[in-house]
N, C-alpha and C positions, 0 to 999 in steps of 0.2 A: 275284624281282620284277624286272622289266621297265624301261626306259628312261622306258618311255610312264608306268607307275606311279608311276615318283617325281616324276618331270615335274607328275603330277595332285594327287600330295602336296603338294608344296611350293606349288604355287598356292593350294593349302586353306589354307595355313598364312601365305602373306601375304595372302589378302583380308582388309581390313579389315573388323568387323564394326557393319553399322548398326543394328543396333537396333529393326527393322521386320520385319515378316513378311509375305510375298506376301499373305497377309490381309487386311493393315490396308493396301496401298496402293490407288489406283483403277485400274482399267479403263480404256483410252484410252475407250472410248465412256462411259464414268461421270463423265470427267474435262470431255468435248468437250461432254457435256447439262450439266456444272453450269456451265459457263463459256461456254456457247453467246449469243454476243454483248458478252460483256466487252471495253473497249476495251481498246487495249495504252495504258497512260499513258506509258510510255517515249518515243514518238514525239508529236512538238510536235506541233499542230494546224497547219492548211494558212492559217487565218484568226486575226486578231488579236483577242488576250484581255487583256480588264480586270481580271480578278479569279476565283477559284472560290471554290466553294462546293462543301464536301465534307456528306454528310448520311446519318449513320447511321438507313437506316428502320427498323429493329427496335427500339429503345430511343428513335427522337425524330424520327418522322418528320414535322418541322417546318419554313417555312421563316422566317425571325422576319420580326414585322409590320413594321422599318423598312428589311425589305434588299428589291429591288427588280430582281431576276435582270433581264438582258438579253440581248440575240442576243451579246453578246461575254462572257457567263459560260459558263466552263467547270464546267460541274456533274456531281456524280458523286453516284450514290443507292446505297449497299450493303446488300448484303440477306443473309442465310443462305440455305443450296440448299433449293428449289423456292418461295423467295416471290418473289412481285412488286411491283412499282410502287403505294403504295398511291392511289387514286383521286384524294385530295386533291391529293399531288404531280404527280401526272399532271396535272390540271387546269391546277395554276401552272407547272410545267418540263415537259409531256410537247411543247411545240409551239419549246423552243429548240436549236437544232440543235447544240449542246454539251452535251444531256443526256442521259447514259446510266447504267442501272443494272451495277451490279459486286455478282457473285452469289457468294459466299463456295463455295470448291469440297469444301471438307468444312464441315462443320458442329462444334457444342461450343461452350463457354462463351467469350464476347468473341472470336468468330471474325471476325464483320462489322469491330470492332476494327482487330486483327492487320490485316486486308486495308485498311482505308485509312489505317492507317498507313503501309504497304508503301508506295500510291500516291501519298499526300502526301510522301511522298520522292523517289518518282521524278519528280512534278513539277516538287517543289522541284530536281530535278539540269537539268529544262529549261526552264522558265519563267525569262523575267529576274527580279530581285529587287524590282521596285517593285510587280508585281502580288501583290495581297491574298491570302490564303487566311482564308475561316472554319470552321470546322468547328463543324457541328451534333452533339450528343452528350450522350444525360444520364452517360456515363460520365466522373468526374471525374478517370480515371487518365491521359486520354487531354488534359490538361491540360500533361503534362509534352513530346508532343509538340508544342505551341503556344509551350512556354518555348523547346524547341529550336530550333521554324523562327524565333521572336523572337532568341536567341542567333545566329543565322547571318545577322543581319541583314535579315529580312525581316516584313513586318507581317502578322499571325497572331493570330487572335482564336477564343476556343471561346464557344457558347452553347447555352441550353438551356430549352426552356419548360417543365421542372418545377419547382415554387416549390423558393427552398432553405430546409432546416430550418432554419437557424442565422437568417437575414434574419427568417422567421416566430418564431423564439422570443424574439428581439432585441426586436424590436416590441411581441409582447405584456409583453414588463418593463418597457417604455420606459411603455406603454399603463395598466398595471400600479402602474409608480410614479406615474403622474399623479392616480389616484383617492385623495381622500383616506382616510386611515388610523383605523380607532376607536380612541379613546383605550383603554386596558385600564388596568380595573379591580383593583389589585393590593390587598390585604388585605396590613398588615406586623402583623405578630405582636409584642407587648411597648411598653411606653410609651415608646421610646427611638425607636423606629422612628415611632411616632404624634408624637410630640415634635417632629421633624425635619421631618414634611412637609407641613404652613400654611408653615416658611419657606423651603422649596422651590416654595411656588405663589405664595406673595408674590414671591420672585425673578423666578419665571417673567413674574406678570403683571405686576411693572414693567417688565421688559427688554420686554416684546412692545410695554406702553402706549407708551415713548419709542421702540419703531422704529416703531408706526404713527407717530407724531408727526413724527419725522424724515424719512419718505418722502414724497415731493414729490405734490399733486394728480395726477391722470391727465390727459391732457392730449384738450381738444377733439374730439369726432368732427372724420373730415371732411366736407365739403360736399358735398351730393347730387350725383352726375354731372350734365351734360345730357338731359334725358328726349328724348335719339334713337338710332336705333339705331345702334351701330355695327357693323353689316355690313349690306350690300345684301340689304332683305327680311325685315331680323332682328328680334327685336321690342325696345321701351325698356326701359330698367332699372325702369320702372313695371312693364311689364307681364310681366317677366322675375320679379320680387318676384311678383307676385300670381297668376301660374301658382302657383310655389313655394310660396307661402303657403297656398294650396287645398289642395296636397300635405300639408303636414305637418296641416290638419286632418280631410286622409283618411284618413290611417294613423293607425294604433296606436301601432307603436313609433318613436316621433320620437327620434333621434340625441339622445343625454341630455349629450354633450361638444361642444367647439366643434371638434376635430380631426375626427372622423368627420361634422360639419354642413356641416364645408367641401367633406369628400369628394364627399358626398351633392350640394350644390350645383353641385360641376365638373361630374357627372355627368351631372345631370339638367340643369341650362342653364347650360352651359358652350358651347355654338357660338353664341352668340349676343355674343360677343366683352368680357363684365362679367367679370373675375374674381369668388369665390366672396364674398373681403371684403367689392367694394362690395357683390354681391347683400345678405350676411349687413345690413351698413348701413342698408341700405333696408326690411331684412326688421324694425331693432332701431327702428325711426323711425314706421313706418305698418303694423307687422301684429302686433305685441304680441312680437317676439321677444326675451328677455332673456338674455344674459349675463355671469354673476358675475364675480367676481375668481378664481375656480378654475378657471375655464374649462367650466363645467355649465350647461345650457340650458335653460331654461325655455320652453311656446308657451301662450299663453292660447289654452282654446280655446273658440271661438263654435259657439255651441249653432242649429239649423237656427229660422228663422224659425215661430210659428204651434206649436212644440214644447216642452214641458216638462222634455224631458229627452232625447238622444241620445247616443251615442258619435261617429257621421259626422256630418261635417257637410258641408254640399253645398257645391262646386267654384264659388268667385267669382272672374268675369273683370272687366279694367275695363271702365267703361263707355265 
């Protein structure tokens, strides 16, 4: 064996081994189409930025309803290789000249991920520290980089417009515990058990008789607003009530709690500058609408003039 041969050994024998096979890497020209137009985030921008906005489009291609992109947001859309800019986005960020998409150069599970977490770092290495990052993402792993760019001292927030379970399951127990409860019927077996429980209902309904006793009257509605509108154009709390009122005796299913009637009220005339209270006031004054002490709703309802008998009834405006 030869000079040249051991020479060719021993080089075999210290390359390190990576772990890839000419297989699995790309092609310049596979590399140049998946990333054909990708910014470099490494280099600052030439004009002055207020804020970014990072936005996974594969899993949340959203922008939230109170952010407000402008010509000084740096915006970045990530995508996996071969998708584009979804049209919605395009619409709101395709016309601000800091908006460009970042096209993930291989593909796989949380790849779009991986890559802007990549470039929320390298912005974070050149952006000063007072300008905002949020990142759009329904991936809640990608939460831990928001704790870091917060840890480094910079303001960093994630969102995301899929509801969250826990918010939604919270709610319905909250919603859940407010309904009241049927009492259950228990049968006790043996005379000792029947013996006992007249002086467990005697107990009961004197403590209940002296805490009704003990709790104070309800105290006064208050006083009808002014019957004008408050906005330019808008209509009175008169005539805000008696849209409303038509509503609930044109449907069916009338909100049967006083939480979901408030809802219902923001909803439906809410711009006309009443909160849902007064409306509900006006509604409990001049259009038969009752509510208990449980918070359950009763609507009297008016049967159509000249009729015997309807489920609708027809839409009365004031006069």
């Amino acid at each position: 064996m030869n000079d040249n041969d051991s020479a060719s050994t021993a080089e075999n024998q210290d390359a390190p081994e990576t772990g890839t096979s000419p297989a699995e890497e790309l092609s310049a020209e596979e590399l140049a189409a998946a990333t054909a137009g990708n910014p470099d985030s490494s280099l600052p921008p030439r004009t002055p930025i207020d804020s970014v906005l990072l936005i996974d489009g594969d899993n949340d291609p959203h922008v939230p309803p109170d952010v407000r992109p402008t010509r000084n947001t740096l915006v970045r859309v990530f995508l996996r290789p071969g998708a584009k800019m979804p049209r919605t986005l395009e619409k709101k960020l395709g016309h601000l000249p800091h908006c460009a998409t970042v096209v993930s150069p291989r593909g796989g599970a949380n790849a779009a991920d991986f890559v802007m977490s990549l470039h929320a770092g390298m912005l974070h290495a050149t952006l000063p520290h007072h300008i905002s990052f949020l990142m759009v993402t329904n991936d809640a792993t990608l939460s831990a980089m928001a704790a870091e760019l917060q840890r480094l001292g910079r303001v960093a927030s994630l969102w995301t417009s899929h509801p969250d379970p826990e918010a939604i399951s919270r709610e319905a127990r909250e919603e859940a515990a407010d309904e009241p409860r049927p009492r259950s019927r228990s049968r006790s077996r043996g005379g000792r058990g029947r013996a006992r429980a007249p002086r467990e209902r005697r107990t009961r309904s004197g403590s209940s008789s002296s805490s009704r006793s003990s709790v104070p009257p309800p105290p006064p509605p208050p006083p009808p607003p002014p019957d004008v509108p408050r906005k330019a154009g808008g209509k009175t709390i008169t005539e805000v009530a008696w849209t409303y009122a038509a509503r609930l005796q044109r449907i069916k299913d009338v909100p049967s709690r006083v939480k979901p009637l408030l809802n219902d009220i923001k909803n439906r005339a809410g711009s006309h500058g009443f909160s849902p209270e007064e409306v509900l006031e006006e509604l409990k004054r001049n259009h038969g609408v009752r509510v208990d002490a449980q918070g359950r709703v009763q609507v009297d309802r008016v049967k159509p003039t000249g009729e015997a008998s309807g489920d609708d009834a027809p839409e009365v405006a004031p006069s």
